[in-house]
OpenMM code with the backbone's topology and positions (N, CA, C; nanometers):
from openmm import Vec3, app, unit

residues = "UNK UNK UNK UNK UNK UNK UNK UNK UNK UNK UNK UNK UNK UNK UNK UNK UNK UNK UNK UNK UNK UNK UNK UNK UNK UNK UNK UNK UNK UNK UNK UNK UNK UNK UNK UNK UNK UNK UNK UNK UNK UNK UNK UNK UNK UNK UNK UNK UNK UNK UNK UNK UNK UNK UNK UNK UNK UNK UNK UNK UNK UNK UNK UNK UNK UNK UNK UNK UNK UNK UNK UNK UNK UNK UNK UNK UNK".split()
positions = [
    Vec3(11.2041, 10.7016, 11.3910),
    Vec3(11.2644, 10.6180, 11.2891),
    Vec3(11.3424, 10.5063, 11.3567),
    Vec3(11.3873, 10.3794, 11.2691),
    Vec3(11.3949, 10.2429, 11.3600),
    Vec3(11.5590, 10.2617, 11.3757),
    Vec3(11.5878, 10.2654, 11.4300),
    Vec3(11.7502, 10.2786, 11.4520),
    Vec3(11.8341, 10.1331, 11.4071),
    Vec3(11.7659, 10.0276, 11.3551),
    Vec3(11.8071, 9.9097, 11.3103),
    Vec3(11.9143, 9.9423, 11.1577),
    Vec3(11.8308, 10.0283, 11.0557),
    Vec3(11.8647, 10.0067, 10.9282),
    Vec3(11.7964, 10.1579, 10.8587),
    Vec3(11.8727, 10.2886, 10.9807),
    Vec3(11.7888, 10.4235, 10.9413),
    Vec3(11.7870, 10.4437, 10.7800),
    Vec3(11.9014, 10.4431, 10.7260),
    Vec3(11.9660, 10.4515, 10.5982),
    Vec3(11.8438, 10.3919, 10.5014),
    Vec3(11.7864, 10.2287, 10.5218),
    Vec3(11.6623, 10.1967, 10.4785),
    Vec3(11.5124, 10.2541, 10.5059),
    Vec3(11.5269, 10.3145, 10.6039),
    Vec3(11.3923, 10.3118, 10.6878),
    Vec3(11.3606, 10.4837, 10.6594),
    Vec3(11.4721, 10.5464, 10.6020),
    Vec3(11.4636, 10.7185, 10.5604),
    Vec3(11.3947, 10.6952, 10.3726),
    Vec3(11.4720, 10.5969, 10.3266),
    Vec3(11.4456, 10.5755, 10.1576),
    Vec3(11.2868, 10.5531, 10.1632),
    Vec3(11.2783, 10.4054, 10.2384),
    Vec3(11.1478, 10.3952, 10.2494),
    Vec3(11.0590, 10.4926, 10.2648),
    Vec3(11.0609, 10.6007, 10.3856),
    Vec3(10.9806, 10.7406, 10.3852),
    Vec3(11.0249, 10.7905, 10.1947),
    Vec3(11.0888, 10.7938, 10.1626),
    Vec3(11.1339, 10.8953, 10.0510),
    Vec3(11.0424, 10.8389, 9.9620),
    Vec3(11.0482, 10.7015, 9.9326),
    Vec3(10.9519, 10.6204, 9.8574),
    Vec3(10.8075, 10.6375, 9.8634),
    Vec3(10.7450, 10.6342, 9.9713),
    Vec3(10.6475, 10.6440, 10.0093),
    Vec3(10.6217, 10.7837, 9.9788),
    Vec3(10.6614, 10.9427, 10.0119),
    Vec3(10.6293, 10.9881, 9.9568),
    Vec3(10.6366, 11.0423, 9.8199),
    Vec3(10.6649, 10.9503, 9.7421),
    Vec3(10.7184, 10.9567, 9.5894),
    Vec3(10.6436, 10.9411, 9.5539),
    Vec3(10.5449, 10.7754, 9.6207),
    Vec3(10.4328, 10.7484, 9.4957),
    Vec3(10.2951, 10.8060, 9.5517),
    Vec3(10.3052, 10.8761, 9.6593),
    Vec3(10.1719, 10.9790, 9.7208),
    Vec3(10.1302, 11.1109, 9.5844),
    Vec3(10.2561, 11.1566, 9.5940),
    Vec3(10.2652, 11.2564, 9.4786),
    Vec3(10.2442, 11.2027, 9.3200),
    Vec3(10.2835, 11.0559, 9.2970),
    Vec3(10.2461, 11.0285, 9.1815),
    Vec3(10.1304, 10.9621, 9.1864),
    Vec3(10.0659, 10.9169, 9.2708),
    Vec3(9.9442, 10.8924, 9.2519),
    Vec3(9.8502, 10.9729, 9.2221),
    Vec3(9.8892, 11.1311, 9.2407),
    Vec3(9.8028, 11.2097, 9.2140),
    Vec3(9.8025, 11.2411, 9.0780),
    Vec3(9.9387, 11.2300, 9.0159),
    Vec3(9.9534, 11.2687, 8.8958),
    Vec3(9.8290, 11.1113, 8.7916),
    Vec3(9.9263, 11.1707, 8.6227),
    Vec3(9.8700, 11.0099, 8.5935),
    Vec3(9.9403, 10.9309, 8.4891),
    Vec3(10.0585, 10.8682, 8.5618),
    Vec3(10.1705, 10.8197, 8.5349),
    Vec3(10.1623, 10.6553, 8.5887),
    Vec3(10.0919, 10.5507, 8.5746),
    Vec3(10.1256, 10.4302, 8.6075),
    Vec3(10.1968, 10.3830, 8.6278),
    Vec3(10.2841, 10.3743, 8.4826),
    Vec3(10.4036, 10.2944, 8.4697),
    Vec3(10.5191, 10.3550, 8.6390),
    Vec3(10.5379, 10.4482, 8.6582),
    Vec3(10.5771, 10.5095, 8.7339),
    Vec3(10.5553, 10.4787, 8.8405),
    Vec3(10.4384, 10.4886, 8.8982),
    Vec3(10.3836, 10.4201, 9.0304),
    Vec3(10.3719, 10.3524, 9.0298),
    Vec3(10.3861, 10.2185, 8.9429),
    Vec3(10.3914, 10.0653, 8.9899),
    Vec3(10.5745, 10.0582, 8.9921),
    Vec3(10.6489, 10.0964, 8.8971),
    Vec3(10.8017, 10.1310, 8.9834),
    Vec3(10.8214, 10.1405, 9.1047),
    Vec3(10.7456, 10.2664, 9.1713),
    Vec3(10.7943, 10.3038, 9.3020),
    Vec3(10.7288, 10.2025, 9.4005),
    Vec3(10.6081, 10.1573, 9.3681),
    Vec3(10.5114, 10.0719, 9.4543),
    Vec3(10.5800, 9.9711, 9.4546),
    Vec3(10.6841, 9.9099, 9.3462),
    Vec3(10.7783, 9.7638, 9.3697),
    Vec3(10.8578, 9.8069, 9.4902),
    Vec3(10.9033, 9.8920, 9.4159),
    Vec3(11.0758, 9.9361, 9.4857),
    Vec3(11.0091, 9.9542, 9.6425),
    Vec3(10.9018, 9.9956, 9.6652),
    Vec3(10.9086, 10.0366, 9.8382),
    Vec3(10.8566, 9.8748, 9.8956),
    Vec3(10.7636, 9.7996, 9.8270),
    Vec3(10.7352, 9.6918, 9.8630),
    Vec3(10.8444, 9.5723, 9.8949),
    Vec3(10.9474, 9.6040, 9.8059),
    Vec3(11.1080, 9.5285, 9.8038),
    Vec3(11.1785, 9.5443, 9.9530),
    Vec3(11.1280, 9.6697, 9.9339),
    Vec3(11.2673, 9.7464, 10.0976),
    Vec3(11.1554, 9.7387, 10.1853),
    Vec3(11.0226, 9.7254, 10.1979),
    Vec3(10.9343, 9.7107, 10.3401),
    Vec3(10.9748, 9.5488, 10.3650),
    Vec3(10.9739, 9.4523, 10.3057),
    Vec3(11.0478, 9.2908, 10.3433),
    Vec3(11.1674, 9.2881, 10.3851),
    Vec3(11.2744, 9.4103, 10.3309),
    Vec3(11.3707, 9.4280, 10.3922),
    Vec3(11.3626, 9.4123, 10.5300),
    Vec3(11.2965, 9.5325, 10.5483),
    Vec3(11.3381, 9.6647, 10.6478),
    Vec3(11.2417, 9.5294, 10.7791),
    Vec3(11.1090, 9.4526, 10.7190),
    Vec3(11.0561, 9.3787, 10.8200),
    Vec3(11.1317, 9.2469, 10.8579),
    Vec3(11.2216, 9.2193, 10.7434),
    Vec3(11.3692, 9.0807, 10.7947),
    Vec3(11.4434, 9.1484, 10.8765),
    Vec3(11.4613, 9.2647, 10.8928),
    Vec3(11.5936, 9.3144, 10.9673),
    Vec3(11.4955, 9.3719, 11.1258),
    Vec3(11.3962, 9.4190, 11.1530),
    Vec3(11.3515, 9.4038, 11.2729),
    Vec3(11.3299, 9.3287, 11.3589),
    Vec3(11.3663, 9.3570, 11.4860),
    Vec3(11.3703, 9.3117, 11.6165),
    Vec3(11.2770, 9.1998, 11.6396),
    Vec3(11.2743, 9.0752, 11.6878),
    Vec3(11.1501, 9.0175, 11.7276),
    Vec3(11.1258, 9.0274, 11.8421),
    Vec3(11.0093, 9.0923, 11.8610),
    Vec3(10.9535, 9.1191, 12.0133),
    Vec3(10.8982, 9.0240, 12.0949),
    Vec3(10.9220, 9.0156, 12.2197),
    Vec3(10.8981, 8.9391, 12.3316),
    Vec3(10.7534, 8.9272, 12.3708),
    Vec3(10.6926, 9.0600, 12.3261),
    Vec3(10.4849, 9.0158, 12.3642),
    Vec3(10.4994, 9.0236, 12.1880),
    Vec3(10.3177, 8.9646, 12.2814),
    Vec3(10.2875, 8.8898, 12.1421),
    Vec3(10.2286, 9.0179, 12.0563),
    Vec3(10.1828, 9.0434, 11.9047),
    Vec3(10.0794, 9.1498, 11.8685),
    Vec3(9.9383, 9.0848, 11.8521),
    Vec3(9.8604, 9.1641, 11.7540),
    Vec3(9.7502, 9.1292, 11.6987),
    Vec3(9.7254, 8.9948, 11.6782),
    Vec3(9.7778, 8.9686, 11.6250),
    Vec3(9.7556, 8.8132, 11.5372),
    Vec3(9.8105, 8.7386, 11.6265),
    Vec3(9.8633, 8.7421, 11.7357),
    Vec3(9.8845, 8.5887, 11.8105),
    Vec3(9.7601, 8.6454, 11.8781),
    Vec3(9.6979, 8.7424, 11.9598),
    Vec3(9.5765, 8.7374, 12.0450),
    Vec3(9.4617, 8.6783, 11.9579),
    Vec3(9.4548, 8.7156, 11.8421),
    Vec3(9.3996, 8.6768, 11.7127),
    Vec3(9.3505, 8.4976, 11.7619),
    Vec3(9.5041, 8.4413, 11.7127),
    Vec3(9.5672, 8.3167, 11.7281),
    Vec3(9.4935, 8.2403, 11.8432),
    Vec3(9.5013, 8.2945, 11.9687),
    Vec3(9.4974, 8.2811, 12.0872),
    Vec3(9.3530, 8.2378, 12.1036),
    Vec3(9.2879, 8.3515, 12.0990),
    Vec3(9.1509, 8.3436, 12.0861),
    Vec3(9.0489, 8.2692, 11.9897),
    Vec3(9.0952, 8.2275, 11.8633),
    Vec3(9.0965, 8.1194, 11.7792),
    Vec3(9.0640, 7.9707, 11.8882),
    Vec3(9.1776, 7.9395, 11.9135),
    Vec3(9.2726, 7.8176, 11.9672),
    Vec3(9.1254, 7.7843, 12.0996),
    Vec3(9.1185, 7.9328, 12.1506),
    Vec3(9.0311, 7.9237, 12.2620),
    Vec3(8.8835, 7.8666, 12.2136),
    Vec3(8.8448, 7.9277, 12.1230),
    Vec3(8.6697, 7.8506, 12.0657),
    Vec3(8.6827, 7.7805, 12.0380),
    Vec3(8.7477, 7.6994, 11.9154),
    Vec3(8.7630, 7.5831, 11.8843),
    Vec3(8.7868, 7.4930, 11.9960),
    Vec3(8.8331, 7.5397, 12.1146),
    Vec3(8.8476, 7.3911, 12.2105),
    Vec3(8.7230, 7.4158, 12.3110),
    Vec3(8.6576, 7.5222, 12.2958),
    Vec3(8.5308, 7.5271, 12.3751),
    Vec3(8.4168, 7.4360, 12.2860),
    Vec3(8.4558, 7.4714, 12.1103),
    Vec3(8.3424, 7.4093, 12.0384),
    Vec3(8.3498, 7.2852, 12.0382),
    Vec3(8.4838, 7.1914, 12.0500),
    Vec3(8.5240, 7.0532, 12.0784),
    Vec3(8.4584, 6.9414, 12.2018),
    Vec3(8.4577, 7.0751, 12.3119),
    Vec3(8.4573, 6.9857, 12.4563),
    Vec3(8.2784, 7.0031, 12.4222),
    Vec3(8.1989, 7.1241, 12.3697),
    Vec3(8.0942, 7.0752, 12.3116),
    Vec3(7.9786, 6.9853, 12.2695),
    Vec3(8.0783, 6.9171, 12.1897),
    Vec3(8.0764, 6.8428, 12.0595),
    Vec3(8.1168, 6.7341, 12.1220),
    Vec3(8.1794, 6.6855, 12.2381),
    Vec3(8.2076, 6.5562, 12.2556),
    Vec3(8.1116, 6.5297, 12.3766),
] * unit.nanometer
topology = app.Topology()
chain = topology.addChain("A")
for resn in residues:
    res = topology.addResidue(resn, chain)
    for name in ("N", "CA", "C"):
        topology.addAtom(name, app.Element.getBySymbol(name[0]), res)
């Protein structure tokens, strides 16, 4: 658990398994409640984390993008 904002990051588990169990049931109105409420506190909980020094997915993503397009350019000219 993230030691940033445990207090958030325990609800969130609580949430999450709230609407596991109601998804099974068949209560909508209910699970689109809990599906707000955890979607509210996951923007939280992702404003209040650390920004990391390497990059993830999506900048190699990014990266590799950046890379064809200037291979398809020098190409093309």
């Amino acid at each position: 658990m993230t030691t940033v904002a445990p207090g958030l990051a325990a609800t969130a588990l609580k949430l999450a398994r709230a609407l596991d169990q109601i998804a099974d049931g068949d209560s909508p109105t209910a699970q689109a409640h809990v599906a707000d409420k955890l979607h509210a506190l996951m923007i939280r909980l992702r404003g209040l984390a650390p920004v990391q020094e390497k990059g993830d997915s999506v900048d190699e993503f990014t990266r590799e993008r950046e890379r064809r397009r200037s291979e398809l350019f020098k190409q093309s000219g």
